[in-house]
SEPAKOL-78186 format. One line per 10 residues: number of its first residue (from 1); for each residue x, y, z of N, C-alpha, C, CB. Coordinates in steps of 0.1 Angstrom, whole numbers, plus 2048, in hexadecimal, padded with zeros to 3 digits. Glycine has a CB too. Layout:
N
NUM> X,Y,Z,X,Y,Z,X,Y,Z,X,Y,Z | ...;
END
This chain:
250
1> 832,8B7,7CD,824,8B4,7D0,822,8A5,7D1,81B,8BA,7C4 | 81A,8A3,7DC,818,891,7DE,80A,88A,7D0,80F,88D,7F5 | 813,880,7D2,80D,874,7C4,7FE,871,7CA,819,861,7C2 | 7F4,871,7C7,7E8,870,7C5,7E8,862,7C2,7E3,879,7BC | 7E6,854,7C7,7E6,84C,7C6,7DC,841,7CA,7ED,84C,7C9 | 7DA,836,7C3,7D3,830,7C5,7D9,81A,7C2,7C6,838,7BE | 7D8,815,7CA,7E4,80C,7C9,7D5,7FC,7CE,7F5,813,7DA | 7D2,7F2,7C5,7D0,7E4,7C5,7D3,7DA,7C8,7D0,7E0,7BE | 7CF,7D6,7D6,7D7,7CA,7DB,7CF,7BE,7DB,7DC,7CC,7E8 | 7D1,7B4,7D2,7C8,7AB,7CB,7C7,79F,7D5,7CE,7A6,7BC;
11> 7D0,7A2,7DD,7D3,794,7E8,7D4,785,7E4,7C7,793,7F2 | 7CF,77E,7E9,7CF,770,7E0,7C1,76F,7DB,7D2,761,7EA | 7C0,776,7D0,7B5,777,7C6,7BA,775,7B7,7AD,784,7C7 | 7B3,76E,7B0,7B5,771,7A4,7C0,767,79A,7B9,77E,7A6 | 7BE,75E,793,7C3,751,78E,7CC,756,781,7B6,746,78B | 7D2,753,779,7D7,759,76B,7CE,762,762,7DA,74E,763 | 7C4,75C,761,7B9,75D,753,7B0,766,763,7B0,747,748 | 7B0,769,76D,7A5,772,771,7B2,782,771,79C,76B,783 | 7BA,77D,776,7C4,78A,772,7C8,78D,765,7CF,789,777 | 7CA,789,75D,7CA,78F,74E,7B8,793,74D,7D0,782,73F;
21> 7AF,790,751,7A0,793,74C,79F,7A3,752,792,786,755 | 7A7,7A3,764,7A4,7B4,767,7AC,7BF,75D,7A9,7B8,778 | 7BB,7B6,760,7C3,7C0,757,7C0,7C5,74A,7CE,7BC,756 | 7B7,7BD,742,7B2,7C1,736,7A8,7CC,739,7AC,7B6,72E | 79D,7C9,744,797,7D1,745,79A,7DE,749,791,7CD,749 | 7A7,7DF,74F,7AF,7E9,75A,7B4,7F5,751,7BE,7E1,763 | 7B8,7EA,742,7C1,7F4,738,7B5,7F8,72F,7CF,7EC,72D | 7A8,7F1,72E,7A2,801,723,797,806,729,79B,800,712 | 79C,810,736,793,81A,740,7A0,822,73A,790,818,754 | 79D,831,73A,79E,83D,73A,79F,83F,745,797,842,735;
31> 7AC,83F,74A,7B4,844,756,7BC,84F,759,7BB,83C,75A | 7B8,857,765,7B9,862,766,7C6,860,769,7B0,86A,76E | 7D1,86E,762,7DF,871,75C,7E2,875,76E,7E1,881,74C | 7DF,87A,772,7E4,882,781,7E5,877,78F,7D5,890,787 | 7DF,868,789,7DB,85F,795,7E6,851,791,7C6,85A,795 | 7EF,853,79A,7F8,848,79A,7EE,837,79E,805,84C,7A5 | 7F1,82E,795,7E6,824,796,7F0,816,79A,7DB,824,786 | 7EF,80D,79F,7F4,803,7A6,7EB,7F6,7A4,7F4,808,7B5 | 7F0,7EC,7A1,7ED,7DA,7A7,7F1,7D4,7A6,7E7,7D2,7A5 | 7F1,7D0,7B9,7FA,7C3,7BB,7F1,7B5,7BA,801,7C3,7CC;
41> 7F4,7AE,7AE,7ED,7A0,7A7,7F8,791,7B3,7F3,79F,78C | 7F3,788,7B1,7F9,77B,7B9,80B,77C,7B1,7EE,767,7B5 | 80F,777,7BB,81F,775,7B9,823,76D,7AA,825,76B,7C8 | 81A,761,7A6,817,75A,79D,814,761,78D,80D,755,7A2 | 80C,76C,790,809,773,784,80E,782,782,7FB,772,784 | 81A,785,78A,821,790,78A,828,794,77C,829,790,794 | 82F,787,77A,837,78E,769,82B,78D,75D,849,781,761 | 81F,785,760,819,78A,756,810,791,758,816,784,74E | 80C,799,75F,806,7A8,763,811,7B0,762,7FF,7A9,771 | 820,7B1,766,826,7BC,75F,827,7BD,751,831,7BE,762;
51> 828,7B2,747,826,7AE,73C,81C,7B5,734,824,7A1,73D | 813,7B3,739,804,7B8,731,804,7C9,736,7F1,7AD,739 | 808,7CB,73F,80B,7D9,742,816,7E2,741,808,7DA,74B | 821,7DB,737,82F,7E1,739,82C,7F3,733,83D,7D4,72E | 823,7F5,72D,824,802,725,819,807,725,827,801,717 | 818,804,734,804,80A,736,807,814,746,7F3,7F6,73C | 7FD,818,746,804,820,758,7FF,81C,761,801,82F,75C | 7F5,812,763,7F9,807,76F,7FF,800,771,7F3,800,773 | 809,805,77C,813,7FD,783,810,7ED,78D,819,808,78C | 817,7E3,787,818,7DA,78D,81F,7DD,79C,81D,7D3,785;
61> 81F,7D1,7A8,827,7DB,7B1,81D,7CA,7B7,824,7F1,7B5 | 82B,7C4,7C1,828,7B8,7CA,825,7BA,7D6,831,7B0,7CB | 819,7AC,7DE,815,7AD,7EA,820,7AE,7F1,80E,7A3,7ED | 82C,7A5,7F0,836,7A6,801,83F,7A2,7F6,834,79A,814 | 849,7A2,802,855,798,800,861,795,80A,85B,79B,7F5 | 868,78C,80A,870,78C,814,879,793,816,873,782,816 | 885,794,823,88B,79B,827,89B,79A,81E,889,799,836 | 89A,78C,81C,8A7,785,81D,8AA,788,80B,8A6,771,824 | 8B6,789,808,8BD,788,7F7,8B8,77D,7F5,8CE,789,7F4 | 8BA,771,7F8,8B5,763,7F4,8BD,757,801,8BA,75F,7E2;
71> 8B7,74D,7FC,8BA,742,804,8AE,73A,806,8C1,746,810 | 8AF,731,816,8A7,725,815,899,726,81F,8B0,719,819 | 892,732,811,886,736,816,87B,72D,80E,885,747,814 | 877,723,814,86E,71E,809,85E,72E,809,868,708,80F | 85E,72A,7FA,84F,72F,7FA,854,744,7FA,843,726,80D | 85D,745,7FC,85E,756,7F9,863,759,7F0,865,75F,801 | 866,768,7EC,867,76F,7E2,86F,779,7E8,85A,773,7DB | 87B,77C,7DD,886,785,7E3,883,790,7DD,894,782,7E1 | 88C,7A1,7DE,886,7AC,7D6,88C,7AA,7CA,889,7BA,7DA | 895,7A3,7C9,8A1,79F,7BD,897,798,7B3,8B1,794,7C3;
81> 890,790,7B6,885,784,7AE,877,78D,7AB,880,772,7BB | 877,79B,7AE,86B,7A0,7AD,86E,7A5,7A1,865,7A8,7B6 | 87C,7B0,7A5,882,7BB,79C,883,7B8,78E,890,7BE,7A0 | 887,7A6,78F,88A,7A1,781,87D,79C,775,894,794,784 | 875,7A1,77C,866,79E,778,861,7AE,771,85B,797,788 | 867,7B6,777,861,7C0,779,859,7CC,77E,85F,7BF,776 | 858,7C1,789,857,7C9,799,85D,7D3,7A0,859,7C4,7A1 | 85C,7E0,7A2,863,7E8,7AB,860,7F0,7B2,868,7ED,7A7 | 850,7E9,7B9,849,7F1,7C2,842,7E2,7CB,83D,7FD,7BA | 842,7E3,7DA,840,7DA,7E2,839,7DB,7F0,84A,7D6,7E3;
91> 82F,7D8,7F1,823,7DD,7FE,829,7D0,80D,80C,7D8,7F7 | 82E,7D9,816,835,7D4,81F,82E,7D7,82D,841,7D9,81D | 829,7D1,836,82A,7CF,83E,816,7CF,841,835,7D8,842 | 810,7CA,83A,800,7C7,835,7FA,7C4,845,7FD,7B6,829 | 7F1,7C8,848,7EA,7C2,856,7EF,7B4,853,7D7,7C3,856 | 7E8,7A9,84B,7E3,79D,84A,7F3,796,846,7D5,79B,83E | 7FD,79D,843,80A,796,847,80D,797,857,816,79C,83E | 80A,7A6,85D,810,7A6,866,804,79D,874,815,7B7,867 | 7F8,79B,86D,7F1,791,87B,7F1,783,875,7DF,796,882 | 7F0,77D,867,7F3,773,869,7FF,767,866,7EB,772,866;
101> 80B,775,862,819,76F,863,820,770,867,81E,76E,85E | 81B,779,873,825,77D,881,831,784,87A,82C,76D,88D | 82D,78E,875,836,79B,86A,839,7A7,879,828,7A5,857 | 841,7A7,87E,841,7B4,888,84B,7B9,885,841,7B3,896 | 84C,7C9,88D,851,7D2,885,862,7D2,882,84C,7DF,88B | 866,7CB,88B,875,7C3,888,87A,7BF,87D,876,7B9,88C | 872,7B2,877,870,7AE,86C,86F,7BC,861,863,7A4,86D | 864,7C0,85C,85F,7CA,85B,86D,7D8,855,858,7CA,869 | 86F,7DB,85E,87E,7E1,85F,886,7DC,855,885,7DE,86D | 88A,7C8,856,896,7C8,84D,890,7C3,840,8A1,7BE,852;
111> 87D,7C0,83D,87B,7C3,82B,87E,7D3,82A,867,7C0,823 | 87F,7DB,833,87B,7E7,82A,889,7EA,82D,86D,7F2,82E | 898,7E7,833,8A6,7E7,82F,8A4,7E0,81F,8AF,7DD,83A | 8A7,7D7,822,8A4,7CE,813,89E,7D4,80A,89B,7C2,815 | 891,7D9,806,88C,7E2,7FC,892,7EB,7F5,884,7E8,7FF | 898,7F3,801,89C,800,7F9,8AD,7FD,7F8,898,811,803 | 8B4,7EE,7FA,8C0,7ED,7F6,8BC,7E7,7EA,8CA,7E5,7FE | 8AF,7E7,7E5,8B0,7DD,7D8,8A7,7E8,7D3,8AA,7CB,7D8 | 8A8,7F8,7D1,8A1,802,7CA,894,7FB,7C5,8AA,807,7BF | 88D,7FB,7D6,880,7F4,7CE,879,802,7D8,87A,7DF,7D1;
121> 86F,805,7D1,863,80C,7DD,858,805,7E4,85A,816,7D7 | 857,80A,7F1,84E,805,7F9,846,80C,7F8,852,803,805 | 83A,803,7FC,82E,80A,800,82B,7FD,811,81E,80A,7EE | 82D,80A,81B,82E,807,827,81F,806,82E,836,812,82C | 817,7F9,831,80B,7F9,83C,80F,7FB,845,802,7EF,83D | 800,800,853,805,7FF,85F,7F9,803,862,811,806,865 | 7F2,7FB,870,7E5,804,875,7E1,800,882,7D8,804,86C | 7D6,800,886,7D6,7FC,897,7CA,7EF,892,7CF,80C,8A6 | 7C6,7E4,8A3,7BC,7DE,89E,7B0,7E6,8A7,7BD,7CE,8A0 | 7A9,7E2,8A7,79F,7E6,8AB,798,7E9,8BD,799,7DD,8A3;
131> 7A2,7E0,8C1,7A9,7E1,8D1,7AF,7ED,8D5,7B5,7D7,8D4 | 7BB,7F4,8CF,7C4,7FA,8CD,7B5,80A,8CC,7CE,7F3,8BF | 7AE,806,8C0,7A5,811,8C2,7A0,817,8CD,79D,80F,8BD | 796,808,8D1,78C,810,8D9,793,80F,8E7,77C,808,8DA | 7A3,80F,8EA,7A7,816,8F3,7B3,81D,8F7,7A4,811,8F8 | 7B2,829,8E8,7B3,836,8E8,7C5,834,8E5,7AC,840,8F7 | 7C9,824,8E1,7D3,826,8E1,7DC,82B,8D0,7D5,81B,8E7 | 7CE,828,8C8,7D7,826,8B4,7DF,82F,8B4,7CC,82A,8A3 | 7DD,838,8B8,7EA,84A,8B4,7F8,83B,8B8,7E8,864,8CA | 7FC,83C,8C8,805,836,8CD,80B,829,8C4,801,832,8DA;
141> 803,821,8C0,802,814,8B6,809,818,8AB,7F2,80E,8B2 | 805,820,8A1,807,825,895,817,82B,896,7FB,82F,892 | 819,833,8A3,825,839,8A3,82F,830,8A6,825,844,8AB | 82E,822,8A9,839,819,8AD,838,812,8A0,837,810,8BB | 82A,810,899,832,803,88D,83B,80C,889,829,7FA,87E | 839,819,885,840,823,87B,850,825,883,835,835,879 | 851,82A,88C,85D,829,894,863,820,891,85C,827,8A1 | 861,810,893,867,804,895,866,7FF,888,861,7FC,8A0 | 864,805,87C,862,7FD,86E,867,804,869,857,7FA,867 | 867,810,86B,869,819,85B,873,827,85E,856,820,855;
151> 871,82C,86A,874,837,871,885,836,86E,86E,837,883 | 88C,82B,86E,89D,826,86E,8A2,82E,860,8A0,812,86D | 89B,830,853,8A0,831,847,8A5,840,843,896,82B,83D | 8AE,842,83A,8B1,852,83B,8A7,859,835,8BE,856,835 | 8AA,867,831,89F,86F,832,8A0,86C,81D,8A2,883,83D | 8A9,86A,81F,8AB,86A,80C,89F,85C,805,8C1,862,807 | 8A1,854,80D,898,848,80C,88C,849,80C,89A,840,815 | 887,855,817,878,858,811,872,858,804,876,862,813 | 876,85C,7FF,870,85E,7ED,870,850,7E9,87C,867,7E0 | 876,844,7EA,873,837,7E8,865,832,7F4,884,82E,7EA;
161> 85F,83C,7F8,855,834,806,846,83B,804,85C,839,81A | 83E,832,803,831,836,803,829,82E,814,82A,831,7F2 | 821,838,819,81E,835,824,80E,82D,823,81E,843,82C | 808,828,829,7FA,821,82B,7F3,81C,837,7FA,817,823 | 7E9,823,83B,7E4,823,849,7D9,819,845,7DE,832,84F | 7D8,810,84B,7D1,806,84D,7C8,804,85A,7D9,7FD,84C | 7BA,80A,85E,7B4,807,86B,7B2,7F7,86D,7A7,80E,86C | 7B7,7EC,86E,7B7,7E1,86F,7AA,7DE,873,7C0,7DD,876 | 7A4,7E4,87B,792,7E0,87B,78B,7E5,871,788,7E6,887 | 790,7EA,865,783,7ED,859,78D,7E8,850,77B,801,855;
171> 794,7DB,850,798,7D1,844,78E,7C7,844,7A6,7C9,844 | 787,7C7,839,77D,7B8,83A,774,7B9,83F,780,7AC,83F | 76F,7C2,846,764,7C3,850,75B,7C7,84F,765,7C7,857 | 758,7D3,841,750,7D9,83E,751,7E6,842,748,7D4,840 | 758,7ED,853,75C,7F5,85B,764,7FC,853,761,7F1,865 | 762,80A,84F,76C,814,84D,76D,81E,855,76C,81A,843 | 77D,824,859,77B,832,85E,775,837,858,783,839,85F | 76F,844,860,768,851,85C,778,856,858,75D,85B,869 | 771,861,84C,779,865,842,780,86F,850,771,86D,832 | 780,874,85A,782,87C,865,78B,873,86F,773,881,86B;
181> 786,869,86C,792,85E,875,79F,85E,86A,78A,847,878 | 795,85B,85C,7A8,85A,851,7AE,866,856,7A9,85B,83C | 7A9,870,853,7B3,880,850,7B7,880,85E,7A9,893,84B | 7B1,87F,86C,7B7,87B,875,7C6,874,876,7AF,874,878 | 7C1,86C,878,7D2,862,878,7DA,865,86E,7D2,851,877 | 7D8,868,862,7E1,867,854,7E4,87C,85A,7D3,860,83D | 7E4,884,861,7E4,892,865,7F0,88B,86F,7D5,89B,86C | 7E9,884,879,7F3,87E,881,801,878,880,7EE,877,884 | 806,871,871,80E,86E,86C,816,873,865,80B,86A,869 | 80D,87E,85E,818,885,858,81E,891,865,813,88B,848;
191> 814,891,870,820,899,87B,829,890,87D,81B,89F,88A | 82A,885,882,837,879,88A,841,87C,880,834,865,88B | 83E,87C,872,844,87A,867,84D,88B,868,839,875,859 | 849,892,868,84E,89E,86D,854,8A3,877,848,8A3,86D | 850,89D,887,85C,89A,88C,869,893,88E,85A,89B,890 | 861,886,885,86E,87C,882,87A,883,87B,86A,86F,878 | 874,88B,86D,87C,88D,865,87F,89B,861,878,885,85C | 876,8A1,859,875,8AE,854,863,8B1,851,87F,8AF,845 | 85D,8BD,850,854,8C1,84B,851,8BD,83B,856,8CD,84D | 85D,8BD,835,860,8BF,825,85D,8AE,825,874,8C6,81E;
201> 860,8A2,828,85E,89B,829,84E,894,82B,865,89D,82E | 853,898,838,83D,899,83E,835,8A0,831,839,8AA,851 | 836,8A8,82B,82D,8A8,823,833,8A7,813,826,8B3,828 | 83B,89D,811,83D,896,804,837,88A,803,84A,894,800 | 838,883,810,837,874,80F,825,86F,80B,83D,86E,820 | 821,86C,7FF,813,867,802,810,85C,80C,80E,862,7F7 | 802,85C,811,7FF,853,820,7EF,852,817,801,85D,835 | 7EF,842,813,7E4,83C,80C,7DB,83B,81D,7E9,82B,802 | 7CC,837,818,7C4,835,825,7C4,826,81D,7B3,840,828 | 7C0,81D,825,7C3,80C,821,7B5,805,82D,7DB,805,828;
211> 7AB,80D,82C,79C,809,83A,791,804,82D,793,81D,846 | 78E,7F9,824,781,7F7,821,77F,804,811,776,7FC,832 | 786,807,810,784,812,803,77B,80E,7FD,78F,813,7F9 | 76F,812,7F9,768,814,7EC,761,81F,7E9,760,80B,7E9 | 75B,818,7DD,753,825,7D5,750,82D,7D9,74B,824,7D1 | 746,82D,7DF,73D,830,7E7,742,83A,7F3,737,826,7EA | 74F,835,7F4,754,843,801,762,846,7FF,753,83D,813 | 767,842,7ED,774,848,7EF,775,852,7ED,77E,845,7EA | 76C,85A,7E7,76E,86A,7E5,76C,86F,7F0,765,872,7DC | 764,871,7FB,765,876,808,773,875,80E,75D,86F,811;
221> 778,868,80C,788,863,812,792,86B,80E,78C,855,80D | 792,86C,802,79D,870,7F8,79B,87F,7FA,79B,86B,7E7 | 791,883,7FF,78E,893,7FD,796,89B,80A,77C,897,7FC | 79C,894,814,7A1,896,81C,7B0,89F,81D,79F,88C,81F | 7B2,8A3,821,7C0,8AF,81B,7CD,8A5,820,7C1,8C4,826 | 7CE,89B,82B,7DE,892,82A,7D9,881,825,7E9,891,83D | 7D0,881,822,7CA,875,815,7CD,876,809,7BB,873,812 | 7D5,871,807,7DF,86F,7F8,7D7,866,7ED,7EF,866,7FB | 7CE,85B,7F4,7CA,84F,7E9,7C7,843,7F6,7D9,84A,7DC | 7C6,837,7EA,7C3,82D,7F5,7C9,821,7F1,7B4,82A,7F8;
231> 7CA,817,7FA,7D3,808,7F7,7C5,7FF,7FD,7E7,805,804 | 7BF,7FA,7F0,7B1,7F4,7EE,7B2,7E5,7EA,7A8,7FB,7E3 | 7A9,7E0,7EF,7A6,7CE,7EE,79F,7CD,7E7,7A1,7C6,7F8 | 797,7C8,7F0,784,7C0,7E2,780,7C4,7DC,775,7BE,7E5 | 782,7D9,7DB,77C,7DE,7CF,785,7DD,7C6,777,7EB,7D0 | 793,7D8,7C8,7A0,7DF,7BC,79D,7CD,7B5,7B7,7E6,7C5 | 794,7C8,7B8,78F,7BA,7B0,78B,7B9,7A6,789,7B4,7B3 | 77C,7C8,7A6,777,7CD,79C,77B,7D6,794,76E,7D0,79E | 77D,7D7,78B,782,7E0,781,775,7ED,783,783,7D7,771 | 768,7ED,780,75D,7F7,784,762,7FD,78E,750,7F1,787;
241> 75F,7F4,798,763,7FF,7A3,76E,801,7AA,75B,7FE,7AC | 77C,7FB,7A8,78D,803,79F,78C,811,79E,790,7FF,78D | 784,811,796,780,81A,788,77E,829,790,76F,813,77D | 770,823,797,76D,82C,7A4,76E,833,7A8,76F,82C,7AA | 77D,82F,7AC,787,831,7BB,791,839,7B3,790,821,7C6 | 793,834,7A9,7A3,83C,7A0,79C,84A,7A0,7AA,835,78B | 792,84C,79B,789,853,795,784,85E,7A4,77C,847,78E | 785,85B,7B1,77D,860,7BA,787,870,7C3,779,851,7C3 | 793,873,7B9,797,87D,7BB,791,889,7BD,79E,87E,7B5 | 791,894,7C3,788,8A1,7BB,795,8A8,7B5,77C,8AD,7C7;
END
């Protein structure tokens, strides 16, 4: 049965003393036992957010990281420097790495070689922009990042891979798919995923919706039959409305 998930991507938010302030708040909610719970805090405050959470069930789990074991990368982070922190889960291939750090699916390909040689799990973005939409191309878009990123790994490797559809025009914008556009494409994926691979597959793998998540419309979202959960921003800031969203299962 697929993991019911809901996964915090803090982005560059959040200083020492404002990340120990959520995580305190994070650990005394009464969190539901069935809902795998996720946050990725700044690269800076990772060992002590796994720290404060080592024996709690939200999982720490990092924005990116590079491709390479190490070397003369100024300014990156290897899976080996995550692992040793306590890290063993990693959100790869984000809109906002791939438009403003020229991340394409090449690249892409060899973090997520890299990952799963360093028994780390991915949680895989991918989505169209808003161009791509309004002309009729996203199905085509979606099926090449996935092809050209992810599609290469064996079928065993799946179970280390969590999927995340990202409509690139409802990040930041206020714009969300209709819950009919998510079950849409995320229906659509797990067919590619089925003829890529197996059925058994296609429907193990969870596929987070990653468009503007909140309160206010993640239960519609989540209520969707190949909507597993969501990979959330500005609300996964607030602990309230976190709370929400963990909460917005039926």
């Amino acid at each position: 049965m697929r993991k019911q998930i809901v996964a915090g991507n803090w982005k560059m938010n959040n200083d020492l003393s404002q990340t120990q302030m959520l995580l305190k708040e994070l650990k005394s909610k009464m969190l539901p036992e069935e809902v795998r719970i996720m946050v990725a805090p700044a690269y800076t405050n990772l060992y002590q957010a796994y720290e404060t959470l080592r024996d709690h069930k939200v999982e720490v789990i990092a924005q990116n990281m590079h491709q390479s074991d190490k070397g003369a990368f100024t300014g990156e982070v290897s899976a080996a420097m995550l692992r040793s922190v306590g890290v063993k889960t990693v959100i790869l291939g984000h809109s906002e790495r791939r438009a403003y750090f020229n991340e394409d699916n090449s690249v892409l390909s060899e973090k997520v070689n890299t990952a799963l040689e360093n028994e780390m799990e991915i949680i895989f973005c991918f989505g169209e922009e808003l161009t791509d939409r309004k002309a009729g191309n996203h199905y085509d878009v979606v099926k090449k990042q996935l092809e050209e990123g992810l599609f290469h790994i064996s079928e065993e490797n799946w179970k280390h891979v969590i999927l995340a559809y990202e409509p690139v025009w409802a990040i930041g914008t206020g714009e969300t798919a209709t819950p009919e556009q998510a079950q849409q494409m995320h229906h659509f994926i797990r067919e590619t995923l089925s003829e890529n691979y197996t059925k058994k597959i296609a429907d193990s793998v969870s596929i987070l919706y990653g468009g503007s998540v909140k309160p206010d419309n993640a239960r519609e979202i989540f209520s969707k039959p190949d909507v597993d959960g969501g990979l959330i921003g500005g609300a996964a800031l607030d602990s309230e409305s976190f709370m929400e969203i963990i909460n917005a299962f039926e």
